[in-house]
C-alpha angles and dihedrals in degrees: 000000000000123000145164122196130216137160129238120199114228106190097340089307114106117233118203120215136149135220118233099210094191093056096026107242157150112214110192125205102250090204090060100054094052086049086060103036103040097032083224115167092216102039086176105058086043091059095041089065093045091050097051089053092043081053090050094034081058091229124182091216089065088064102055088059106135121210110216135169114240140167107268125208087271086054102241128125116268144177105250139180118252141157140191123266088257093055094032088061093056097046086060095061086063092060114092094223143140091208083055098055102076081055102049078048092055088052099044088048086048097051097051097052087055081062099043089050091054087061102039102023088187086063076070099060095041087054096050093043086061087042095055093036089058092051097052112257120143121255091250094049086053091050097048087047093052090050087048084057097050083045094053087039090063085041098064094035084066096047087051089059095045080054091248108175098247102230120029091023093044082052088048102056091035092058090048095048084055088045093062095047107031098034090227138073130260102255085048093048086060091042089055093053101042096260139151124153099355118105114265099217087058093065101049121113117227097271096053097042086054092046086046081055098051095054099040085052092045100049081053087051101053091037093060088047094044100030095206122213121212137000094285089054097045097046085054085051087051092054098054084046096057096039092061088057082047090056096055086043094054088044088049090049090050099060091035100040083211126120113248094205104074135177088230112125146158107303092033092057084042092058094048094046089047088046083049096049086049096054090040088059100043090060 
């Protein structure tokens, strides 16, 4: 299992935690959290007795505790309880604290815009537009990456009617799909960029983002004229699908004699569009 530890600082007060880099994932010391949100003197003993309760009450959440070795205040290494942000997130509404309850607010606006999205699916890509505004990206990125997501969207509607598993099997097919263009997984393709945590998808330039369209479409395309049955079938599929966006890159890369896979994301097309905007507005 590979890791790499850090500290955030959550109102002055560190907060330990570790990324998984196989699955993907932030683990949070949960001692640290109930230090922080109750103000307690003795955070452990105050967990102790939550997760005993947690343990009578037969709660899921108990059973996602992650035991994970990191630096104590002696500085020494030591097993800790963690737990994911998921997880994490619903601890915290066990806990009877003012500081708690912006987040318990957060979750129970979250939840009912899920809901309000399942309904009025448009309310979905409004929302996204303002998200991606906020952040920065251009009006034309955003169109090209709402488009990306009506294009996944058909994508997995067909995957659902070839009885695909939604989760590890839509993973699987995805990355092989990366693979056929891209030449590289996807877990390769976010390493190449810098990336951890952060949606791929999010940190591709235009071009990549049109190329990661082709080859989904055209995936959809192949899979209603071949029906596959079964994993094995649908990953081949997958593959033809990729390869024809592979065809158009390396055609790309030919007349350009640039690479099309770039190690450009977010923050670094932030910053040029920010240094753009600068010299737009000096002159």
């Amino acid at each position: 299992m590979k890791k790499s530890h850090s500290i955030i600082l959550f109102n002055q007060k560190q907060i330990r935690r570790f990324y998984d880099e196989e699955k993907e994932t932030w683990y949070f010391s949960i001692i640290d959290v109930i230090e922080i949100l109750t103000d307690t003197s003795i955070p452990r003993r105050y967990w102790s007795d939550l997760k005993g309760k947690l343990k009578n009450e037969g709660s899921e959440v108990y059973e996602k505790i992650v035991q994970l070795k990191m630096i104590a205040s002696d500085g020494k290494q030591r097993e800790t309880d963690c737990f994911s942000t998921e997880d994490l997130l619903r601890i915290i509404q066990s806990i009877p604290s003012p500081k708690a309850e912006p987040f318990k607010l957060w979750l129970a606006k979250v939840g009912y815009e899920r809901i309000e999205e399942t309904e009025d699916p448009e309310i979905a890509f409004d929302r996204a537009m303002k998200t991606y505004l906020q952040k920065g990206y251009s009006k034309e990125w955003i169109n090209q990456r709402l488009k990306s997501i009506e294009v996944r969207k058909e994508l997995t509607d067909e995957w659902q009617e070839r009885e695909i598993k939604e989760g590890l099997e839509y993973a699987i097919l995805t990355d092989e799909i990366t693979r056929a263009w891209a030449d590289r997984s996807v877990k390769d393709y976010k390493k190449f960029k810098g990336l951890k945590k952060e949606n791929l998808r999010d940190n591709m330039t235009n071009l990549e983002l049109v190329l990661n369209m082709l080859a989904e479409v055209s995936t959809t395309e192949i899979s209603k004229k071949k029906k596959p049955k079964g994993l094995e079938n649908n990953k081949q599929v997958a593959r033809e699908g990729g390869f024809a966006s592979k065809k158009a890159r390396l055609e790309i890369e030919k007349q350009t004699g640039e690479s099309v896979i770039t190690t450009k994301n977010a923050k670094t097309l932030e910053t040029k569009r920010k240094l753009y905007l600068t010299d737009k507005s000096n002159k």
